[in-house]
Every structure is written in C-alpha cells, then in structure tokens.
C-alpha positions, 0 to 999 in steps of 0.5 A: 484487533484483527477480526476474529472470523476475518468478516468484512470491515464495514462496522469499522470507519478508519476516518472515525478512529483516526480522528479518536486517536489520542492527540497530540500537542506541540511542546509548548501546546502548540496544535500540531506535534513537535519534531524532534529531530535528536538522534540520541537521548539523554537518561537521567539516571545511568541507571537507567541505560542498561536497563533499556538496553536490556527491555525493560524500559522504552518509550512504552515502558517508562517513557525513556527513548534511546536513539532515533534509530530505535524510536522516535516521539515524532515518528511515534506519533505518526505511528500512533494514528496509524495503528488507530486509522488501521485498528491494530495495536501498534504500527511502526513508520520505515523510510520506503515501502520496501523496506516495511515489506523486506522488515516484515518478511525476513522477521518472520522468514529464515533460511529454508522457509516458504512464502506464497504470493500473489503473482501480480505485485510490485515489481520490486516486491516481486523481485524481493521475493522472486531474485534477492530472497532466495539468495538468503535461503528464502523461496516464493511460489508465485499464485494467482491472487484471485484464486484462494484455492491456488494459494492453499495448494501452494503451501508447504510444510516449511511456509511461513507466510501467505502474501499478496496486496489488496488490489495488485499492481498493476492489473488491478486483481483483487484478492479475498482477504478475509478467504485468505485469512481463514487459510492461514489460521488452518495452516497457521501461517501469517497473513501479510497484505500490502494496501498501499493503493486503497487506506481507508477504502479497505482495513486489511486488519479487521478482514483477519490480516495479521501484517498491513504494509504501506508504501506511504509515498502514494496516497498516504502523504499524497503530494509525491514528495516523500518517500515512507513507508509503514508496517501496522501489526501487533504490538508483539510483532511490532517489538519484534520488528524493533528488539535491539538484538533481532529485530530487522527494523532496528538492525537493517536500519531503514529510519523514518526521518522525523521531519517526514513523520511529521509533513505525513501525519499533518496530511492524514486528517486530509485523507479521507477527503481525498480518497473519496475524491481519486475514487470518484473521478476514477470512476467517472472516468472508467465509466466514460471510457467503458461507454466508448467501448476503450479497454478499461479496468476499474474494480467499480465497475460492474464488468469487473470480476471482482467487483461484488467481492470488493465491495464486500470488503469494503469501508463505506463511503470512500469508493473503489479507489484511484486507480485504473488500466487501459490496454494499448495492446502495445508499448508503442501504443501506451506511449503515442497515448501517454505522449497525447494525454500530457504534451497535447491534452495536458490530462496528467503526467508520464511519472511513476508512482500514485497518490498525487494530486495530479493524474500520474501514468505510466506503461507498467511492463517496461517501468514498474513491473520492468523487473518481471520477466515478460513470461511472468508478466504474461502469465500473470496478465500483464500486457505490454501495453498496459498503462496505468493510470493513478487518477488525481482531483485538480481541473474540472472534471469534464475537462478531464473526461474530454481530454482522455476521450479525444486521446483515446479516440486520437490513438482508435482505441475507442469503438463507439461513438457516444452523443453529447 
C-alpha cells in the first residue's frame, strides 16, 4: 500500500484508518480484546500439525496458531491496527525496537552485502550497523541523510539496502522520504525508514518506504513502561520475517509478550491525542527559547532546514513532533542545565528514552549516542553538549515555558532579553 511515485502522504490520515480497523471484541464480547497468554495451541486434527509446520496452514490460513513465538491472537491484533494506522498490508510486533531493526536488516542482508544509512541515528542502530554487523560480513556506509545525492554515491553493486530514520536521533535531521524512495526503486534496493519518533506525524509507507520500524516504547505506548518494538511491511516480507525455516524473527526470537500487546494497543486509540499535544507544547517551547536568542533546534520552526521539506511530508493536524535540542556547547554546561531544569525547576527529568507523558532529558553524546566515536559524532553534528529534550504535556504550559527560561537564562544561554 506504499505510494506508487513515493508522493507526500497528506491524502492519508493514520487516525482515520486506525479507528476503521477491524474490531476486535474480548472472548466473551467483552470491548476490548482478550490476551491470550497460551504459549502453545492445541489443533484438532493431528493432521493439521504438519501442515502448519509445512505453510499451509496459519493464523491467516485457516486460523490455526502454533506457538506463541510464531504468532500470537493478541499480539496480532496489535499488529492488525498497526498495519491499518501505517497503511501497509501486514505489520509484526517484536519485543524492542532493535530488534524490529536487526530482524528487518539481516532478512534482507547476508554476508557480502551493503547498506547505506543515514549517519545520525540511534546510537544502538549505529552500532548495529557500524560494530556487530560487519562481524557477520554485512558493511554500512555512513551518509549524511539530508543529502540524497550522498546516498545515491554511496550505493554499490552488492547494497541491499537504503536506511535512515525520518527525523534523526539526536540532531534532529530530517530526511527526504519520498527522494529516497525513488532512489532505491532505480537502483532496486529496499527503503527501510525508523519512525519512532514521529507515528502519525509522518506515514513512511505512502511516501514509498518499503519497511517502517518502530520502537514502540516511545511515544507508541507513551507511559515509558514498556519495551516493544514493530516492524509494519508486506505481507510477504512479514512471512518472511515469521517463515518457520528462515525467518529472523521466528528463529532469533525477540517475542512480543501478549500482555504488552495488549496495554499497547489500548493506548493507540490515545495517540492522536497525544501527539498533537507533545507537538504543540514542543513548539511553543522552541519558539520561547528561539525568542531568547537560546541554541534551539525544532523542525517547526522556521529557521530549520528542513522544515519546508518536513512539512511536505507531513499528515495534517499532528504538528512537527515532541522533540527539540538545545546546545550547551559543553557536557559540563547540559548537565549544570539538566541539574536546574529537574532539582530546581522540576520542568522535566534527566532519563533516556522519549514519548513520556513527562518532559524527559538527556545529553545525547555521553548517553544515547554514547556508542559513536566522538569523531563520528562530530562528523555527523552532534555537540557534546547537546541535550535532548523529549516534550511531555503534564503542568500548565506557562508554568512550563518560565521554568526553562529562567534555566536557560540561570546557565547564560539566552542573548536577549524579552518583555512580559
């Protein structure tokens, strides 16, 4: 269901085809789905066990389920809504982020082959693909992803792959989907786009993504107590994914348990809600401390480079995201202002990870991106002192905005003043 010419998704509203998924009643008609927690299944027939075994017959063919592993009716319906809010055929749930990345990547990579990524990614994405990978035979070349061209110069006859995330991790980078798209439709190549930090903001599928990845810790689940993870595609590349013989999901094993399919999916209907509201405070923010003359990033605002390329991309009505960075110049200088913001201000709190209905920091070099070299990280513009800032929605948001401007100001990072 990917666009065909990798146009910009605005025909597409995520929220509008979550709700039009199919629904799904309890066991006993209850309104929310049942978890089944069974790891294995019991079949009828004893004939019917071969032929599972076999592929002929699976929760889409016949509606037999083997082993929880395998597929779950939980977990499926989970996967179900996914596939319906990102417009792909089929997704499949996993139980991190990396490891929806690492399934994704070694399904369509083997030993010899090439991928190209963007440069500003996760720090564990980056030491997948830059430290363990290479191990198994499996290259990166490393591009900047605001440069299409870079990527297209970086392609070599034994690549596989073209990777990068929509809005990188940390320095918030935006990348031209549907350009990259059409790049790897010439040079036949798969598309795979992390979009952890902006679902229904951005639908990577109908801007020509061949692969979406999610970390569904962040804003998917949105209370920072689960660890998920997803990967939304085909649903041939989905089988292959969960083929009992070759398939990196079923063989490496990174299950999804049915109990966090099921506290995630009774958040989805929510996240609409939500990410218009990190959005909106996000740039509130971001437009507070710009009016101060402080070293903010946000891709709303209008000095961002790529704001007019974000906005192209964009589903209407959910804003440009809850993320921005601040550059202390110095690790010193991010934590004196972390160290304000929550034991002074009580604005937010020093923690990795995003998506929390609580504003969450964290100085990106020495924890996040911690496993890039500085040279990289340099490279690829990441500053020491770096900090960011995931927005979260609790407290007034004047409240909000005074607390990070008299920290800010406290630590001289502001240059003007303003009047009030």
């Amino acid at each position: 269901m990917s666009s065909e010419d990798g146009t910009n998704g605005k025909t597409f509203n995520p929220e509008r085809a979550l709700i039009s998924c199919r629904r799904e009643f309890g066991e006993h008609g209850g309104v929310t789905p049942s978890i089944e927690r069974s790891a294995t299944f019991t079949v009828m027939d004893p004939g019917t066990m071969p032929e599972i075994f076999q592929g002929l017959m699976g929760p889409d063919q016949g509606g037999c389920f083997l082993y929880s592993r395998h597929f779950n009716p939980t977990v499926d319906v989970l996967a179900r809504s996914l596939a319906a809010m990102e417009g792909t055929e089929f997704a499949v749930c996993t139980a991190s982020g990396m490891a929806a990345i690492s399934a994704a990547l070694l399904q369509i990579c083997q030993q010899g082959d090439h991928i190209v990524s963007s440069d500003t990614v996760y720090g564990g994405t980056h030491a997948l693909l830059g430290e363990l990978l290479p191990q198994v035979g499996i290259t990166t070349a490393f591009v900047d992803p605001t440069d299409t061209a870079a990527f297209a110069a970086a392609i070599r006859p034994e690549t596989k792959v073209l990777y990068t995330e929509v809005v990188g991790n940390p320095t918030l980078k935006v990348a031209d989907i549907p350009a990259l798209s059409r790049l790897a439709r010439e040079r036949g190549l798969r598309l795979v786009v992390d979009n952890t930090f902006t679902p229904m903001i951005v639908s990577p599928a109908q801007l020509g993504a061949d692969i979406v990845a999610y970390s569904m810790t962040k804003f998917m689940n949105g209370a920072s107590d689960l660890v998920a993870g997803a990967v939304c595609a085909s649903r041939e590349f989905v089988h292959q994914l969960m083929d009992l013989h070759t398939g990196r999901l079923m063989l490496l094993g990174p299950t999804m348990d049915p109990r966090v399919a099921y506290d995630i999916h009774q958040r989805l209907p929510h996240l609409a809600i939500r990410m218009r509201e990190h959005s909106r405070r996000a740039l509130a923010i971001a437009e507070r401390l710009a009016a101060i003359g402080a070293p903010v990033v946000y891709p709303g605002l209008a000095n961002h480079p790529q704001r007019a390329l974000f906005a192209g991309m964009m589903n209407e009505g959910y804003g440009f995201g809850g993320m921005l960075t601040l550059d202390c110049g110095t690790r010193e200088r991010a934590e004196d202002l972390m160290d304000k913001l929550q034991n002074e201000e009580q604005f937010g709190l020093m923690a990795v990870s995003l998506g929390y209905f609580d504003t969450l920091m964290s100085c990106s070099g020495s924890s996040t991106a911690s496993e890039i070299d500085p040279e990289d990280q340099a490279r690829m513009g990441l500053s020491p002192g770096l900090l960011r800032i995931a927005v979260g929605y609790t407290g007034a948001l004047e409240d909000r905005l005074a607390q990070i401007e008299r920290a800010v100001r406290a630590i001289g990072l502001a240059s003007k003043a303003t009047a009030r």
